[in-house]
N, CA and C atoms as an extended XYZ file, in Angstrom:
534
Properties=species:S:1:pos:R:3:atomname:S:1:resname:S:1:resid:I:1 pbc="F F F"
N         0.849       -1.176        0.000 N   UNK     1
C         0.000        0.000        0.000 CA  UNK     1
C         0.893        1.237        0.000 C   UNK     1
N         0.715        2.096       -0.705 N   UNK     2
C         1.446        3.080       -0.888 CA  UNK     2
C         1.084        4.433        0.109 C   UNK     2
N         2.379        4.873        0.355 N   UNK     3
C         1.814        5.903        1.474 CA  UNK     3
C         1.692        7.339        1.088 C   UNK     3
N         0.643        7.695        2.195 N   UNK     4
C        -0.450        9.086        1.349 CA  UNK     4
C         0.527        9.930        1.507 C   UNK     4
N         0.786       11.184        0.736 N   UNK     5
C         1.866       11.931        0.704 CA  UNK     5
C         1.165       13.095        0.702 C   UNK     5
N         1.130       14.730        1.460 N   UNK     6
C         0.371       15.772        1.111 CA  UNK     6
C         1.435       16.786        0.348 C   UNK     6
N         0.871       17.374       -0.383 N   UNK     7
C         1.717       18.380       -1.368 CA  UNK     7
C         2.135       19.469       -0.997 C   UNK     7
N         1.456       19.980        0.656 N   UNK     8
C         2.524       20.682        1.183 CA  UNK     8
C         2.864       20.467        2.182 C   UNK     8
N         4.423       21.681        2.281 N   UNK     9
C         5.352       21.322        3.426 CA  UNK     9
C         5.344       21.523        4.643 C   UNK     9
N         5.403       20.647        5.838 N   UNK    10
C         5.088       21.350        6.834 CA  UNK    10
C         6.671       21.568        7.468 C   UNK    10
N         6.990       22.103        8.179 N   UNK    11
C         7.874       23.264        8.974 CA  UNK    11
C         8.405       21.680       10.022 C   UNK    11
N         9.829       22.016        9.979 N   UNK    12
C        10.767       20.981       10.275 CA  UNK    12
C        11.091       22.028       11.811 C   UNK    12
N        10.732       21.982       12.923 N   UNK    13
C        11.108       22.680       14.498 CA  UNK    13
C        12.782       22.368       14.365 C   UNK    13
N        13.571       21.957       13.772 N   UNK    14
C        15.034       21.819       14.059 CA  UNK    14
C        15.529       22.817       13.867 C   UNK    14
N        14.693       23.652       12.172 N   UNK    15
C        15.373       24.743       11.707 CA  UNK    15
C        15.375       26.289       12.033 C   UNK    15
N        14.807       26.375       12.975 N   UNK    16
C        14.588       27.573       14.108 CA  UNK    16
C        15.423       27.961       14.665 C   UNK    16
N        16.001       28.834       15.158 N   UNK    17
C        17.365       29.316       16.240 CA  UNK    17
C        16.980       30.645       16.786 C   UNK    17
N        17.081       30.753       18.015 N   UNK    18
C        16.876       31.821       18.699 CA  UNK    18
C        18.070       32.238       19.096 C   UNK    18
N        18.419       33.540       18.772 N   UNK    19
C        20.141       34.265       19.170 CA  UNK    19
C        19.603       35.224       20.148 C   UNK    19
N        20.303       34.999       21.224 N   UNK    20
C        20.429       36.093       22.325 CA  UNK    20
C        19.321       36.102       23.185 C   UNK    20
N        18.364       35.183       22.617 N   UNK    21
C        16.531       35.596       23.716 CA  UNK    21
C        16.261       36.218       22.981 C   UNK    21
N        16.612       37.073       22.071 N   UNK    22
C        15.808       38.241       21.448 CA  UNK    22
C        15.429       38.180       19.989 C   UNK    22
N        15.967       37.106       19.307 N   UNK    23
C        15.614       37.428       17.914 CA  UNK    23
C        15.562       35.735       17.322 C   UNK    23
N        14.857       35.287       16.687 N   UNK    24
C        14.170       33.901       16.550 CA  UNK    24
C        14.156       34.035       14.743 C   UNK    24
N        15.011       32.903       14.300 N   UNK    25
C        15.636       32.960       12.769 CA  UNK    25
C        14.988       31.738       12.556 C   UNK    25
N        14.035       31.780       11.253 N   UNK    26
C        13.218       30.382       10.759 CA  UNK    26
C        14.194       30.344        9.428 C   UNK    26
N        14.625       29.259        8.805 N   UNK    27
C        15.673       28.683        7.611 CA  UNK    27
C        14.402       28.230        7.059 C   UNK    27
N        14.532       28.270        5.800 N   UNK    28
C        13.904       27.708        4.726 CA  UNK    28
C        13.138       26.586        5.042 C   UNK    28
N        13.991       24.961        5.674 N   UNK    29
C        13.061       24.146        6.514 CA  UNK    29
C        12.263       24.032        7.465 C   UNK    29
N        11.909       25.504        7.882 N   UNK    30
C        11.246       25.942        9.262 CA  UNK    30
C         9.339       26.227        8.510 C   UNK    30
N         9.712       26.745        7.516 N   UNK    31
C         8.523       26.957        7.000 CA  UNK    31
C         7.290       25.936        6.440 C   UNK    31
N         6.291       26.886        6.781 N   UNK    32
C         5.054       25.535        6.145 CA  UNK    32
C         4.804       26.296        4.930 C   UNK    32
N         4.658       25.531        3.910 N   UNK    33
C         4.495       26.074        2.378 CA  UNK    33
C         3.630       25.487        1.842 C   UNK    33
N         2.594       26.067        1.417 N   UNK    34
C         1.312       25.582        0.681 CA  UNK    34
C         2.297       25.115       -0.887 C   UNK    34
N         1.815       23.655       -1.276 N   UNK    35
C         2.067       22.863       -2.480 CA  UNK    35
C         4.122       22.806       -2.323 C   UNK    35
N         4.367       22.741       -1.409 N   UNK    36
C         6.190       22.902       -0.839 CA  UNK    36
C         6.258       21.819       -1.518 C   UNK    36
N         5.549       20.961       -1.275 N   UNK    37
C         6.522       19.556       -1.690 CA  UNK    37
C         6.168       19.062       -2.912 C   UNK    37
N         5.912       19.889       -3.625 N   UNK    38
C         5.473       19.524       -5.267 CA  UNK    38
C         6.804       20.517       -5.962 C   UNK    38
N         8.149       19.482       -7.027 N   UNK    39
C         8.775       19.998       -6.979 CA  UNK    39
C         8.698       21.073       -8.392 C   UNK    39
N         7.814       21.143       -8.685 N   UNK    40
C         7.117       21.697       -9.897 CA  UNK    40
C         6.676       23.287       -9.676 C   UNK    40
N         6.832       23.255       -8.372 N   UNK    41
C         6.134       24.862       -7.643 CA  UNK    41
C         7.427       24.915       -6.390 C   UNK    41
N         8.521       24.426       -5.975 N   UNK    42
C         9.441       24.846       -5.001 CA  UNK    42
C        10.398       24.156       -5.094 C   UNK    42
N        12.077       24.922       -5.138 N   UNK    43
C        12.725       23.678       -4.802 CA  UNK    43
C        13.621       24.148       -3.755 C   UNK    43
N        13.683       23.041       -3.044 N   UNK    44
C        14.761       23.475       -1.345 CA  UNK    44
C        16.109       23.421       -1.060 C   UNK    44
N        16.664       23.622       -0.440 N   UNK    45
C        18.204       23.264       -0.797 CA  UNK    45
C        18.073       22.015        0.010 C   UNK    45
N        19.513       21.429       -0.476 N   UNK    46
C        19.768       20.010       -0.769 CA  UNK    46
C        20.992       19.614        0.619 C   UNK    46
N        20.947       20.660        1.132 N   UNK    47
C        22.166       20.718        2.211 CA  UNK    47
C        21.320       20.133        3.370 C   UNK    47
N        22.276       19.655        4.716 N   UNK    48
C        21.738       18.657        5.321 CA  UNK    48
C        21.908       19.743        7.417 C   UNK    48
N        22.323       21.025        6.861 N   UNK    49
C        22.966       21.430        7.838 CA  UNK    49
C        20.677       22.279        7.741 C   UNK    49
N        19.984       21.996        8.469 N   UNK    50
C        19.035       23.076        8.993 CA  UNK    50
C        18.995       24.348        9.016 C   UNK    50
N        20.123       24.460        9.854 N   UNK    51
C        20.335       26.324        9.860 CA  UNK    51
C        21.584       26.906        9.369 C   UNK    51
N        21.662       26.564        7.922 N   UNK    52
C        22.421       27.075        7.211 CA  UNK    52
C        22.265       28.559        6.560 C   UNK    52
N        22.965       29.627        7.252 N   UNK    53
C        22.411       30.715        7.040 CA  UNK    53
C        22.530       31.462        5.192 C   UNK    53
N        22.859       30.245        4.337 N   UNK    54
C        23.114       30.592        3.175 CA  UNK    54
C        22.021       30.286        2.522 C   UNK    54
N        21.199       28.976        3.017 N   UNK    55
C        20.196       28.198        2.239 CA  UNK    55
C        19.201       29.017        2.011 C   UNK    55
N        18.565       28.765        1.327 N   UNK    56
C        17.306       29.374        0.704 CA  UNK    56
C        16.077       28.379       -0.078 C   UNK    56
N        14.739       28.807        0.244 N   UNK    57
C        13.917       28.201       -0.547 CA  UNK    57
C        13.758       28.698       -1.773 C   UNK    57
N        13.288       27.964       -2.866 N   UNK    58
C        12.863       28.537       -4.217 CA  UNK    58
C        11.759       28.841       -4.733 C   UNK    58
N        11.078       29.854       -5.027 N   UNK    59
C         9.645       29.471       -5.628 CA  UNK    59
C         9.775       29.779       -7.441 C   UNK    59
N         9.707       28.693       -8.016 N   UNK    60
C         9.624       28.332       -9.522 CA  UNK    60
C         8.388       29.049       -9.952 C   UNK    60
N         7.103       28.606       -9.417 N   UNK    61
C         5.805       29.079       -9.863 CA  UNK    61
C         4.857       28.610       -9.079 C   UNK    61
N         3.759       29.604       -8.736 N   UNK    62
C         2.598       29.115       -7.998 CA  UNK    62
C         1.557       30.391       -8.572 C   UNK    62
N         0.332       29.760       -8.243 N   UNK    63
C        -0.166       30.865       -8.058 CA  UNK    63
C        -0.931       31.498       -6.473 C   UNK    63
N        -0.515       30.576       -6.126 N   UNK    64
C        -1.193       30.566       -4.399 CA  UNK    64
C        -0.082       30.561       -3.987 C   UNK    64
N         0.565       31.492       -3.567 N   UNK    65
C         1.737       31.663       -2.678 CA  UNK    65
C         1.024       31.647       -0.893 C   UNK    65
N         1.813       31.063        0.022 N   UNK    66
C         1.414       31.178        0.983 CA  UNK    66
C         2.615       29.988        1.869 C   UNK    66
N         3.637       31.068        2.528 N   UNK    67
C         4.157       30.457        3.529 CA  UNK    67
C         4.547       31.094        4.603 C   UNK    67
N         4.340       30.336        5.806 N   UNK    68
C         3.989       30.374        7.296 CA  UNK    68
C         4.559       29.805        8.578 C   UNK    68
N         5.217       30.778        9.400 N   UNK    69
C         5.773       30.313       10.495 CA  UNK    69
C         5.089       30.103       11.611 C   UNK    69
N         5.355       29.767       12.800 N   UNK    70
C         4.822       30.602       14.140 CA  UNK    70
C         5.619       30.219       14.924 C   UNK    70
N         5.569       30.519       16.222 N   UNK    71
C         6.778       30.125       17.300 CA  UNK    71
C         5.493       30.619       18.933 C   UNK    71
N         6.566       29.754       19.583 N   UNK    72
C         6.164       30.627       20.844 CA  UNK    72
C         6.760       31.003       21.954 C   UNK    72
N         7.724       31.417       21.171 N   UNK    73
C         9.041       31.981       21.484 CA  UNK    73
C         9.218       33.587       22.408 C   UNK    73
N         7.601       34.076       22.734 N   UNK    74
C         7.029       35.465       22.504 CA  UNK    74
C         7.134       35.066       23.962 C   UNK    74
N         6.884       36.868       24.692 N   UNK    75
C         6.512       36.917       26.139 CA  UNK    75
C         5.297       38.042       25.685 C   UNK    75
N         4.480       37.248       26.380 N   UNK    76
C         2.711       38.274       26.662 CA  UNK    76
C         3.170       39.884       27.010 C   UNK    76
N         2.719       41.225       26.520 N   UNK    77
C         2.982       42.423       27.195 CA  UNK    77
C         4.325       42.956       25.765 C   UNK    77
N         5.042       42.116       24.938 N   UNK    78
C         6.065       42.644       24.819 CA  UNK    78
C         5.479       42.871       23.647 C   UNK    78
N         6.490       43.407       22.012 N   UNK    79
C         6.636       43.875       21.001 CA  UNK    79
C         6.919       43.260       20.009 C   UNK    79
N         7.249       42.678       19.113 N   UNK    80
C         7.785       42.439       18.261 CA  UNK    80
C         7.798       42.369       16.937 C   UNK    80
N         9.524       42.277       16.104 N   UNK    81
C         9.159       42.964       14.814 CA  UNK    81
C         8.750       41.337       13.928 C   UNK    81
N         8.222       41.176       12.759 N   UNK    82
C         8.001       40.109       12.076 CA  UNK    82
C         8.901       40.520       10.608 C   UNK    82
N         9.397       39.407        9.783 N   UNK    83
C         9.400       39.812        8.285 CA  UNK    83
C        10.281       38.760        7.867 C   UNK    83
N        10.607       38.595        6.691 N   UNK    84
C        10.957       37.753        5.777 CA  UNK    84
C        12.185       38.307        5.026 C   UNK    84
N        13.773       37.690        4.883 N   UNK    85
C        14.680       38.061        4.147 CA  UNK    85
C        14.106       37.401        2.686 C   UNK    85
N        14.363       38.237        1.617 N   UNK    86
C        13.953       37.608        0.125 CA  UNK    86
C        15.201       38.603       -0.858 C   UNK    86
N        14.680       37.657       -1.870 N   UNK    87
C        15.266       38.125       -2.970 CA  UNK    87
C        14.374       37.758       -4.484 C   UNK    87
N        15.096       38.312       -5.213 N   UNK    88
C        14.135       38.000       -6.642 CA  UNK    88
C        15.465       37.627       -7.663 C   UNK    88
N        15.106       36.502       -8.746 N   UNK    89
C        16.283       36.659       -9.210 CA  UNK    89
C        15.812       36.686      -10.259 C   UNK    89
N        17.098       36.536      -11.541 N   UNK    90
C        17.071       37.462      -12.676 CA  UNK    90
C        15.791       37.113      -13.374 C   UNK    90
N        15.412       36.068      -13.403 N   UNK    91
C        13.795       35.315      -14.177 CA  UNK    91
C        12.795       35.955      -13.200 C   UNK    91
N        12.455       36.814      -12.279 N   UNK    92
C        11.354       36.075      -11.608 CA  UNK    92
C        10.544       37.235      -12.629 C   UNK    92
N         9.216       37.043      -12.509 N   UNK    93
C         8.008       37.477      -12.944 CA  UNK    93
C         6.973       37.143      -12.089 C   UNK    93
N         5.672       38.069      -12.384 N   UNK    94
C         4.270       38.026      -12.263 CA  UNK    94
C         4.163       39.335      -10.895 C   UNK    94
N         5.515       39.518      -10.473 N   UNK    95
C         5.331       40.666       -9.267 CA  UNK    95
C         4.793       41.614       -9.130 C   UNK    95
N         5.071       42.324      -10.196 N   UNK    96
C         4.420       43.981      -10.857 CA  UNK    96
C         3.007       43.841      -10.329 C   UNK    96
N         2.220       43.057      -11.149 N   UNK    97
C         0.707       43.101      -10.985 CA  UNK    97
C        -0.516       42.581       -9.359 C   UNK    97
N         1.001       42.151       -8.845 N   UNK    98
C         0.223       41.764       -7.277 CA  UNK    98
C         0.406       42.149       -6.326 C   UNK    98
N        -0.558       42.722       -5.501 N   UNK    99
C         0.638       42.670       -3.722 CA  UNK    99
C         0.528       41.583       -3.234 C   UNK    99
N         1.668       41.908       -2.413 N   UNK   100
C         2.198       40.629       -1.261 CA  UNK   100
C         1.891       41.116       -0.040 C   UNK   100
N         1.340       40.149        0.962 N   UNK   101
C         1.324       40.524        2.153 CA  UNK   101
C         1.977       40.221        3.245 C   UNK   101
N         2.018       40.444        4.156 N   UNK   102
C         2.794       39.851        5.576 CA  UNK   102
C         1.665       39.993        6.273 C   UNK   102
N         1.442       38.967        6.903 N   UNK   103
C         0.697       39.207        8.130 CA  UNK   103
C         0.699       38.162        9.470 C   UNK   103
N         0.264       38.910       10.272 N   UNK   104
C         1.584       38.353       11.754 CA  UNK   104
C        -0.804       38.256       12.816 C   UNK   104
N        -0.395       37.238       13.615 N   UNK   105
C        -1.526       37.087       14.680 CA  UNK   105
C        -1.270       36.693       16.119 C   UNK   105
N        -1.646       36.644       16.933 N   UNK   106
C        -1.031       35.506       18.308 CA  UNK   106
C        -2.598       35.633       18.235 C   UNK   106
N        -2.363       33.615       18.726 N   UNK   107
C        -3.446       33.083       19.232 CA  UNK   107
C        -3.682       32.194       18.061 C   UNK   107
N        -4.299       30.961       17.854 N   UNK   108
C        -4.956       30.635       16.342 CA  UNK   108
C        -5.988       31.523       15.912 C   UNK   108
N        -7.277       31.966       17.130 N   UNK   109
C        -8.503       32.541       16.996 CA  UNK   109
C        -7.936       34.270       16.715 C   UNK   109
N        -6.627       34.504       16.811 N   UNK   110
C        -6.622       36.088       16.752 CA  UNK   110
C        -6.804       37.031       15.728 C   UNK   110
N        -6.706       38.095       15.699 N   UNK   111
C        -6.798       39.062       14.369 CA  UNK   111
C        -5.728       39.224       13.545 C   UNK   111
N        -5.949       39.191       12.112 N   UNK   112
C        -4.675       39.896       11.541 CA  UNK   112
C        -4.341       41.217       11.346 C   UNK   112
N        -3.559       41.398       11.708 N   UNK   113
C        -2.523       43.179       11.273 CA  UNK   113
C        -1.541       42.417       10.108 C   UNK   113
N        -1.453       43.311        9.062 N   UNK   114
C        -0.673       43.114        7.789 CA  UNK   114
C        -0.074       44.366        6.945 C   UNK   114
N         0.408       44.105        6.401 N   UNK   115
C         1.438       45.363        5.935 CA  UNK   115
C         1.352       44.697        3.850 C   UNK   115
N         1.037       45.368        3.048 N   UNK   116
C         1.538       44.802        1.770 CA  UNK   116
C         2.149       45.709        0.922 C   UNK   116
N         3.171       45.280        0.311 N   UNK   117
C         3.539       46.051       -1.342 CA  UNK   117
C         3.396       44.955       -2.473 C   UNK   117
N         4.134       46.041       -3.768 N   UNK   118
C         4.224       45.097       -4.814 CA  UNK   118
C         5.912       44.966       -4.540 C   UNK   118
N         6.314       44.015       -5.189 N   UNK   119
C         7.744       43.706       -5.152 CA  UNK   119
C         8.119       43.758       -6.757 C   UNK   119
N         7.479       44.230       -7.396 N   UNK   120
C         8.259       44.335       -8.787 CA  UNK   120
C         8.985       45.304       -8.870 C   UNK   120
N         9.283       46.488       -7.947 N   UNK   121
C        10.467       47.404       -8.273 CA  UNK   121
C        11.493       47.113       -7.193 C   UNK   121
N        11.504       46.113       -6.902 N   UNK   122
C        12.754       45.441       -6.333 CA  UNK   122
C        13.853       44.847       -7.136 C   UNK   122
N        15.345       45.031       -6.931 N   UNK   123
C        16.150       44.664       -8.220 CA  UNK   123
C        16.377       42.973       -8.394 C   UNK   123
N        16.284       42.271       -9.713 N   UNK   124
C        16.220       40.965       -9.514 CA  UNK   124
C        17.713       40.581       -9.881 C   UNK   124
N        18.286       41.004       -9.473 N   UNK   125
C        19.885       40.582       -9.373 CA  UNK   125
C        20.369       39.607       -7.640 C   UNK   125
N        19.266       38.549       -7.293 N   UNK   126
C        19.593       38.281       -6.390 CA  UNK   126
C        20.484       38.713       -5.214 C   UNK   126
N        20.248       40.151       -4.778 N   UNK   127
C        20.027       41.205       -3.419 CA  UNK   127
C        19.160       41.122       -2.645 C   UNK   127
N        19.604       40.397       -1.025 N   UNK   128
C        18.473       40.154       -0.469 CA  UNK   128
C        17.667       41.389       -0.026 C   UNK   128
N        16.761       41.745        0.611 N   UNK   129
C        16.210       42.604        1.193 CA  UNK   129
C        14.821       42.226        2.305 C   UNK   129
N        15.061       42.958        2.864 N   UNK   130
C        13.712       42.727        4.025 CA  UNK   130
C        12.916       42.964        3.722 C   UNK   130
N        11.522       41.979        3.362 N   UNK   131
C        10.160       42.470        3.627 CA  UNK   131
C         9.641       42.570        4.988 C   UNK   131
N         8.471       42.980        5.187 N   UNK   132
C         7.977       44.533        4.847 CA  UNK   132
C         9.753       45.466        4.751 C   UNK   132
N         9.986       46.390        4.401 N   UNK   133
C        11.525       47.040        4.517 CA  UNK   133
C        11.602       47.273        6.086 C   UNK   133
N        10.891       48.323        6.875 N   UNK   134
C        10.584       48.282        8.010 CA  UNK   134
C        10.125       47.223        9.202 C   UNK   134
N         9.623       46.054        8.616 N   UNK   135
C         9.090       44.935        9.280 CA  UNK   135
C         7.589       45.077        9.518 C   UNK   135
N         6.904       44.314       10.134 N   UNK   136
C         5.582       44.353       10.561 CA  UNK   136
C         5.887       44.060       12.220 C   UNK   136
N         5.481       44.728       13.295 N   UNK   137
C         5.073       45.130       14.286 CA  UNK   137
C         3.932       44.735       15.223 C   UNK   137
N         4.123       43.407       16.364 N   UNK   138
C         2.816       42.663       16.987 CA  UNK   138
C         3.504       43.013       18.240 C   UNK   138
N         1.990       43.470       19.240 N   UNK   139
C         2.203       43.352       20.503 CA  UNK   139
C         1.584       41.687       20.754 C   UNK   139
N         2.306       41.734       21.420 N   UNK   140
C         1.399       39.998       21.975 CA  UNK   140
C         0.777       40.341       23.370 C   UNK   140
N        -0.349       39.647       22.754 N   UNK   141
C        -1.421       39.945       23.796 CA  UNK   141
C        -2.204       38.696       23.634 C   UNK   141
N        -2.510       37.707       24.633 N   UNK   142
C        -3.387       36.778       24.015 CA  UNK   142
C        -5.141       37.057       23.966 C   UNK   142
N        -5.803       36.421       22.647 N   UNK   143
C        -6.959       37.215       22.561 CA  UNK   143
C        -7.863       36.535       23.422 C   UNK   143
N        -8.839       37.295       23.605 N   UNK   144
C        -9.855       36.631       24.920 CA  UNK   144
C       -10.854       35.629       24.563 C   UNK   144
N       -10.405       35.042       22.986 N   UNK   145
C       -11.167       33.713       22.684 CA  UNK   145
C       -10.467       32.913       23.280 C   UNK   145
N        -8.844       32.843       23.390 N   UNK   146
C        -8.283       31.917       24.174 CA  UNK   146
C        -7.212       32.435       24.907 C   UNK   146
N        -7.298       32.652       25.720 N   UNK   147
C        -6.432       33.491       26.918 CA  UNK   147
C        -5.175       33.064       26.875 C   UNK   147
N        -5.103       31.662       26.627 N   UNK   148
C        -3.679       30.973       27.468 CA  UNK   148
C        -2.774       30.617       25.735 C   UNK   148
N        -3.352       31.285       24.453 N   UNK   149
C        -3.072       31.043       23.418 CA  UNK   149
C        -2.116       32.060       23.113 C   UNK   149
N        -0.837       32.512       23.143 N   UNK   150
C        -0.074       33.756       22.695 CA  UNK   150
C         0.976       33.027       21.826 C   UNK   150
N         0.949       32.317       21.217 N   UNK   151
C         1.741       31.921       20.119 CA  UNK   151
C         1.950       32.909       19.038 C   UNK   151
N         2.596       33.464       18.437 N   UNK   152
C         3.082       33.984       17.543 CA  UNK   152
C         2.340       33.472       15.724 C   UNK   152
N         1.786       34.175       15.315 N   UNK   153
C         1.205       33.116       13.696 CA  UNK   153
C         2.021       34.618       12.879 C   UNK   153
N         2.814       34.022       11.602 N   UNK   154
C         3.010       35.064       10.469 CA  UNK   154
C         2.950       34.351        9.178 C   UNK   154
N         2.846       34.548        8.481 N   UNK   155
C         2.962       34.228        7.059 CA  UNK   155
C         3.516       35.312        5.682 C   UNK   155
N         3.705       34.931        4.690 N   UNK   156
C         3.688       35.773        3.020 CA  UNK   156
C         2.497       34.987        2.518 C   UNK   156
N         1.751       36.013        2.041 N   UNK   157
C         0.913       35.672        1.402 CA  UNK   157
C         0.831       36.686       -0.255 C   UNK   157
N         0.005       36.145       -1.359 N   UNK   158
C        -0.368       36.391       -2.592 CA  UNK   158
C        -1.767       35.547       -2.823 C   UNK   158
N        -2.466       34.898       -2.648 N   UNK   159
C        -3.319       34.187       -2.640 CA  UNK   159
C        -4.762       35.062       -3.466 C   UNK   159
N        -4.805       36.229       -3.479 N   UNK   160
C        -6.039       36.257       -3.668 CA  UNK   160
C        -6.165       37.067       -5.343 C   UNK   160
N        -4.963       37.249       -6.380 N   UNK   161
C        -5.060       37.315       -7.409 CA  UNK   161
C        -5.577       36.454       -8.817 C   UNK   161
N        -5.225       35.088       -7.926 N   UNK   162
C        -4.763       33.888       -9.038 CA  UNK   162
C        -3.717       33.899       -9.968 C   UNK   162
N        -2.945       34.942      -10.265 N   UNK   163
C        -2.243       35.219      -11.142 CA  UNK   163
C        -0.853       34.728      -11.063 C   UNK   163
N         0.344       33.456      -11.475 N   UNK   164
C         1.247       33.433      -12.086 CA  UNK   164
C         2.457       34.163      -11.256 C   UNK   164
N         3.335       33.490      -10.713 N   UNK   165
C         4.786       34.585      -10.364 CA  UNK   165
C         5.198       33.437       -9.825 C   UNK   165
N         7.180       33.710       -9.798 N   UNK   166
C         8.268       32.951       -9.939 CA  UNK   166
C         9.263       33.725       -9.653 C   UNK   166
N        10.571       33.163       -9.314 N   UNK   167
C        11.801       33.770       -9.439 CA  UNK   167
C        12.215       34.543       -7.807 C   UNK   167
N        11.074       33.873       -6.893 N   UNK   168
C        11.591       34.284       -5.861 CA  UNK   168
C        12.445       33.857       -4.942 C   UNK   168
N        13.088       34.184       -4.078 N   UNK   169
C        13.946       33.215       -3.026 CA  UNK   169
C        13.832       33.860       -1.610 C   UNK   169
N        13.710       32.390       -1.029 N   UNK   170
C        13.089       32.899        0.575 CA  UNK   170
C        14.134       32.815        1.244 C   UNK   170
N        14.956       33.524        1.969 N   UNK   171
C        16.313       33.227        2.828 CA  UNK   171
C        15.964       32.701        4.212 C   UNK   171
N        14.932       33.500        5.084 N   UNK   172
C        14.439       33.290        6.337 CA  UNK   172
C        13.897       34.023        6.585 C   UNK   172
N        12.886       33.691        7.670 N   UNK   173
C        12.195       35.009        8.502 CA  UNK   173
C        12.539       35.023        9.603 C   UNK   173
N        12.211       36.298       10.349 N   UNK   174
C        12.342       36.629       12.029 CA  UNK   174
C        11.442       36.999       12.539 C   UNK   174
N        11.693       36.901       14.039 N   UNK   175
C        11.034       37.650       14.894 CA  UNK   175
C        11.588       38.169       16.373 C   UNK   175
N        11.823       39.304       15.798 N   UNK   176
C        12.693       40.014       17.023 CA  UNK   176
C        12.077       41.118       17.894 C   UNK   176
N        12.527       40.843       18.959 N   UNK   177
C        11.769       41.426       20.197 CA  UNK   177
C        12.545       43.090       20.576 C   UNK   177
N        11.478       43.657       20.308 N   UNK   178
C        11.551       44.883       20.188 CA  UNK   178
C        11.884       45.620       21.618 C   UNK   178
């Protein structure tokens, strides 16, 4: 009997590292990626080290972009910044015509705050850069659907165009305590 396989990736907890208490680094294998494991829409690096601060994910083509960390790595009362190192390289396309979002929650039941641009006037000479440039910004507070829930939720999202794009590269995301 052959075993059921789902087409996306879920987030490997090895590839996480927290430096100092204060700042929490997700690697490419940290992430959950809608259709990740279809190698037709992502490809991962091939290195065996987790938190290799060189590695990077690939996105070839999707049109449902959507990948997602969380941690709970957070203290209730405090600040923190969210965002994603990326790059675009010399092929990518479909950017111009979409925004991208970031958006960060604590709690499963909580609200989103999100920040979006377009990324097509970003240079595709593989230069990383920070999305949001500034970051996105969560107090953690747990919400009063579930009190004892302050987990950290962020993601990139594109999902609601349908439209086509490629050529991106995910280095890592953070979350550093402000």
């Amino acid at each position: 009997m052959a075993k059921f396989s789902t087409p996306h990736y879920d987030a490997d907890p090895k590839a996480i590292e927290t430096i100092k208490g204060i700042r929490t680094v997700f690697y490419p294998r940290a992430f959950n990626i809608t259709w990740g494991n279809d190698n037709r829409y992502w490809r991962f690096p091939q290195n065996i080290n987790l938190k290799d601060p060189k590695s990077v994910v690939q996105l070839l083509q999707v049109s449902w972009l959507e990948v997602t960390c969380s941690t709970d790595n957070v203290e209730v009362g405090k600040t923190y910044k969210v965002g994603f190192n990326l790059s675009l390289q010399p092929d990518a396309f479909g950017w111009n015509e979409v925004e991208v979002f970031i958006m960060a929650k604590v709690g499963k039941k909580g609200n989103y705050i999100f920040k979006k641009t377009k990324l097509g006037n970003k240079p595709t000479n593989t230069t990383k850069f920070c999305f949001p440039e500034e970051g996105l910004e969560i107090k953690v507070v747990a919400p009063p659907s579930s009190p004892g829930d302050s987990r950290l939720y962020f993601g990139l999202y594109e999902v609601w165009s349908g439209k086509w794009k490629g050529g991106l590269q995910i280095h890592n995301a953070f979350v550093h305590k402000i």
